[in-house]
N, C-alpha and C positions, 0 to 999 in steps of 0.2 A: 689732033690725036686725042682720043676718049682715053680718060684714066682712069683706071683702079683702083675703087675705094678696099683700104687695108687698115687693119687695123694690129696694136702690137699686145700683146698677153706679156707680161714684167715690165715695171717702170723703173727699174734699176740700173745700173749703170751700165750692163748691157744691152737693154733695151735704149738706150738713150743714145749709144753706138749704133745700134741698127735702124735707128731713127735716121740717123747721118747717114750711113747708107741709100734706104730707102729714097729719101732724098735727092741723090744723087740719080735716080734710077728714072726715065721719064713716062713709065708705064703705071706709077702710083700715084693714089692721091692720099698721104695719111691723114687718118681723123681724128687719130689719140692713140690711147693706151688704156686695158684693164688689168687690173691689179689687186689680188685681194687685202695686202696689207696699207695700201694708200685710200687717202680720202678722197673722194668722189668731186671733180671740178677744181680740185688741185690742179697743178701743170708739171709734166715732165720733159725737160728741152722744150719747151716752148708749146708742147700741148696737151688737150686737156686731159685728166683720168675720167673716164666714161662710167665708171663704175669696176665692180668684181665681175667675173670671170663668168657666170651667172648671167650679164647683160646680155652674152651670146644665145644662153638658154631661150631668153627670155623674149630676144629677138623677133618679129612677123615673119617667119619663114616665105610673106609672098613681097618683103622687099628685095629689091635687088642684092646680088651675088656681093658676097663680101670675104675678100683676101684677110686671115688669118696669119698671124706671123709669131710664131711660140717662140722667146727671148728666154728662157729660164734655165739657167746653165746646168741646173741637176737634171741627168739624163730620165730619173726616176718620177720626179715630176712630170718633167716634160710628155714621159710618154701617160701616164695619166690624164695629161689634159687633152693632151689629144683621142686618146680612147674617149671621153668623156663628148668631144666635138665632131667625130668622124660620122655619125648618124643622121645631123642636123640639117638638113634642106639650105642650099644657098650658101652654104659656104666652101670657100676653097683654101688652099693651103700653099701661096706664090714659093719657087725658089729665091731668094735674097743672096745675089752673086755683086759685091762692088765691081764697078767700071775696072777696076786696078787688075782683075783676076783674070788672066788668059784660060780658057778649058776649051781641051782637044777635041775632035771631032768623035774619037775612040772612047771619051771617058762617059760614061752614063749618070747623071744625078736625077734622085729624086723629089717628088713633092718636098716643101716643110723644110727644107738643107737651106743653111745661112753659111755662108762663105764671107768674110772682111778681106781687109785692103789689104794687098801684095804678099795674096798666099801663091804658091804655084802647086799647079797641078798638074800631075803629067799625065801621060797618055796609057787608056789601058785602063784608068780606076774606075771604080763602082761605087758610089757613093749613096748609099743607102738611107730611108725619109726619116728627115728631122734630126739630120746630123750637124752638128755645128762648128766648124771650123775658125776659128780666131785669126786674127792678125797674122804674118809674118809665119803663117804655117805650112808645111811642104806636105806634101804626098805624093810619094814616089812611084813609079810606074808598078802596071799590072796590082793594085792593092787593091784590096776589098774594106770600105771600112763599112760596118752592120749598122742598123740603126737605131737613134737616140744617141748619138756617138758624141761627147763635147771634147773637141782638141782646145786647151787655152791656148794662149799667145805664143808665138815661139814652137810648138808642137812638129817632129819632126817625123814622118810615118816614112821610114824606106821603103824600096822594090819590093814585093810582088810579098807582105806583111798584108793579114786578117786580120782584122778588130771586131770581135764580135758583137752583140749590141748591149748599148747603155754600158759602151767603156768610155772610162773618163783619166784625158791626160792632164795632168799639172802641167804650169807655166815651164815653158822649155823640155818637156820631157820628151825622149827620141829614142828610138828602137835602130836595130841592126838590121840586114834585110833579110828575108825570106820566113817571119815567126808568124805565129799565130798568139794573139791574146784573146782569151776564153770572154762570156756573156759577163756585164756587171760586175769586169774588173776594173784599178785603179793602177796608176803608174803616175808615182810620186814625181812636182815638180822638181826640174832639173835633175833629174835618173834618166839612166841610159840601160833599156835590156837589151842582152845577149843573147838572149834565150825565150824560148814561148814561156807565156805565163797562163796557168790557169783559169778556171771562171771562179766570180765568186771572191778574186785573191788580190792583195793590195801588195803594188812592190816601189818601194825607193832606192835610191841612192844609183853609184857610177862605181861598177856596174851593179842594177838592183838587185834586189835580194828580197825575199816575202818576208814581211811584215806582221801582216794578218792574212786570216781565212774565213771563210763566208762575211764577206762584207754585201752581200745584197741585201739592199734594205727592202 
């Protein structure tokens, strides 16, 4: 079986999890990691940093096709970089689903979406490119979540709840079912909402409550 050469964008500590992943997957071949805050030929989990972010630019667009895997947990980033890669000749952008993840025949995921080990996902979602879902995270049927979307660890999205895009959940945070959370909001680790929350607006606590407003950076 021919593999896929992949490469990952953050050598941080979540990139070094999707490392493991990947890994795990028998369709890739990883080659490294770029990184703009690391040194170049350093090592992350065991391989090497290629350089910054730039080595992509910088690339022979008449070498072979090469998988893209954006690790960066701020949704706002994330979608920059990829604005930034989506023009370039020869590259592509693999989904990163661990072996541990069942997904139904009913759920749709796009390019760029990393799912880790023993999320469930039910039937019915729409998971939209470059969403990142964490560990031990649920999504409950009929849900729409937008994209740039990062669930941390523990993230609990119920039935038939929109997350509009570049929302970002803190560690354990979980919603009620049927809400809508607006573009470039936040919902504070370990907060539980009630109620839809606007775009723009950051909410903590059980049951959350706003915090701030216009938080898009």
């Amino acid at each position: 079986m021919t593999k896929h050469d992949v490469i990952i964008i953050g050598a941080g500590g979540f990139g070094s999890e999707v490392a493991e992943t990947v890994n795990q997957l028998k369709d890739y071949n990883l080659i490294g990691f770029l990184d703009d805050g690391k040194k170049i030929l350093t090592k992350c989990n065991g391989y090497p940093i290629l350089g910054k972010i730039d080595w992509i630019v910088k690339r022979d667009r008449y070498l072979a096709p090469l998988g893209v895997i954006i690790s960066i947990a701020d949704p706002k980033k994330r979608e920059d970089i990829a604005s930034k890669l989506k023009h370039i000749q020869n590259l592509w952008f693999p989904q990163i689903i661990h072996p541990s993840v069942f997904i139904p025949k009913s759920t749709s995921i796009e390019d760029g979406v990393i799912i880790q080990n023993n999320c469930f996902i039910s039937c019915n979602v729409n998971i939209n490119k470059f969403t990142q879902v964490n560990c031990h995270s649920v999504i409950g049927h009929d849900s729409i979540i937008g994209k740039f979307v990062t669930l941390s660890p523990a993230s609990k999205v119920m039935g038939n709840v929109t997350l509009g895009d570049r929302v970002f959940f803190g560690v354990n945070a979980s919603t009620t079912r049927g809400i809508k959370i607006g573009d470039d909001s936040v919902l504070g680790g370990c907060s539980f909402a009630l109620e839809s929350i606007p775009k723009e607006s950051c909410y903590y606590g059980n049951p959350a409550k706003l915090k701030r407003k216009n938080v898009k950076k």
